[in-house]
Each structure stands twice: as C-alpha cells, then as structure tokens.
C-alpha positions in Angstrom: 0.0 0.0 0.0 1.3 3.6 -0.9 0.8 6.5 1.5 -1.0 8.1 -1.2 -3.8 5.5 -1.4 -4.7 7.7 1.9 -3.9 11.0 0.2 -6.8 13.9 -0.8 -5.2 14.2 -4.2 -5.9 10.7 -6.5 -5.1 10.2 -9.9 -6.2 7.2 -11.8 -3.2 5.4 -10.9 -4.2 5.0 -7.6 -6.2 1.8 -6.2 -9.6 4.1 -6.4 -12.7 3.4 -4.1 -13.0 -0.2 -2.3 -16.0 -2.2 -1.3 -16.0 -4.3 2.3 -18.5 -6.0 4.0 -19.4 -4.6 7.1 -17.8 -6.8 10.0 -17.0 -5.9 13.8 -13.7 -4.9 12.5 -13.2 -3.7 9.0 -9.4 -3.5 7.4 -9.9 -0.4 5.0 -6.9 -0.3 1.9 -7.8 3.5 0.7 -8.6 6.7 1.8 -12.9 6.1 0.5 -14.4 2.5 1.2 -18.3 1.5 0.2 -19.7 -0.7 3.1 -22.1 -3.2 2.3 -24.4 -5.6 4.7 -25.5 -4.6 7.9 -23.5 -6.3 10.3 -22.3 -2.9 13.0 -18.6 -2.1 13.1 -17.0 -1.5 16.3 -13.3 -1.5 14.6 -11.4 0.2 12.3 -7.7 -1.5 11.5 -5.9 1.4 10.9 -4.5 1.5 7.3 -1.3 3.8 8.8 -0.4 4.5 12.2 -0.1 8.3 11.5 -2.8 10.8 11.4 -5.4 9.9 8.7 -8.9 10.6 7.5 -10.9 8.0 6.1 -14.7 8.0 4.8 -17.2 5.4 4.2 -19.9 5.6 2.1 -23.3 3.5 3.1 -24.7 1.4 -0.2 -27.0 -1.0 1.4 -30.0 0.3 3.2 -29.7 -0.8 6.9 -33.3 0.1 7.6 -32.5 1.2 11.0 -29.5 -1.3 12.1 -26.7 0.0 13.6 -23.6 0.6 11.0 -21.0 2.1 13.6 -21.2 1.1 17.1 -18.8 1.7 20.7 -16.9 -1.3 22.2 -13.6 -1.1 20.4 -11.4 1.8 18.6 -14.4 4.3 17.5 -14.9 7.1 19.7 -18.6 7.8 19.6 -21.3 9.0 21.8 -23.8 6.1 21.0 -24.6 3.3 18.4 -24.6 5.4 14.6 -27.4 4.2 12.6 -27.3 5.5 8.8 -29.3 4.3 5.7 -28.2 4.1 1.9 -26.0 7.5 0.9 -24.7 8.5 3.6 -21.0 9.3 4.1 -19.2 9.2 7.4 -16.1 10.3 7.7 -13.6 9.3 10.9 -10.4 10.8 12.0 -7.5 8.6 13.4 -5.9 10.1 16.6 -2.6 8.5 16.9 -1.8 8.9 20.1 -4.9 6.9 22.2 -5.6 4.9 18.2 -9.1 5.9 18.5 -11.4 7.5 15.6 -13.8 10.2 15.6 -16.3 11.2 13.4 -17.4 14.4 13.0 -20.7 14.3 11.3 -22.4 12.3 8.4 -24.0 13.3 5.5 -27.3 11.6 3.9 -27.3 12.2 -0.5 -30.9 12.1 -1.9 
C-alpha cells in the first residue's frame, strides 16, 4: 500500500474506491471504502499508524440497524445508525488509536 492510497489528491493510478462488507472490524486499503451488509462495526484497523482521514460511504440500506457502534477503537457518543448514501467520515488520533467522526451526511 502507498501512502498516497490515503492522500486527498488521486489520480487514476491510484487503487480508487473499495467495497467491504461490514464486519466488527473492518481493514480499509484506501482513503474512501463502500460498506455493504448490515452487520455494526466496532473496529477500524488502521490502514497507517499516522494521522489519517478516512470516509465510508453507506450502499445498502440498513433500515434502522446500527452501522458504527462503541466497544472497540471508534470514539462515539452512541450506536450510529445510517441508511443508503450517507458518508461518514472518521479521523485517526494516533496517540490513544481511536477515531472520531465528525458528522455524516445523507445524499438524496
């Protein structure tokens, strides 16, 4: 993996947008992952062990299920339930190796 798979700035060289199933811990490869299924991720496996941002992007319609829940490396008030379209993004604190979100947007 190149630091730049994480980078703001792609070009079509780069690995482009990845799919994963949602899982209690999910091993994202570039900087913007589709999840799939609705099983609630509690763990993020940190592509880098620097400061990084990562979004996901919901594709399956969860009807209500949780997508992002507490319990392991995501720093969260509560259990985040989304739907189909909306992006999440999480920021990776090195120092305690947690994420945090700051917000999610829905796309109609």
């Amino acid at each position: 993996m190149s630091i730049q798979d994480l980078s703001s700035v792609q070009d079509r060289s780069m690995i482009g947008a990845t799919t994963l199933a949602s899982a209690a811990t999910i091993v994202p490869k570039t900087k913007f992952t589709r999840i799939t299924g609705t099983v609630a991720i509690q763990n993020i496996t940190p592509p880098t062990d620097g400061y990084h941002e990562l979004i996901f992007m919901i594709v399956d319609d969860h009807l209500g299920a949780p997508v992002f829940s507490t319990g392991g490396n995501l720093d969260m008030p509560g259990v985040m339930s989304t739907s189909f379209g909306v992006v999440v993004i999480f920021y990776f604190d090195p120092r305690n190796k947690k994420y945090y979100t700051v917000g999610q947007t829905t796309f109609s």
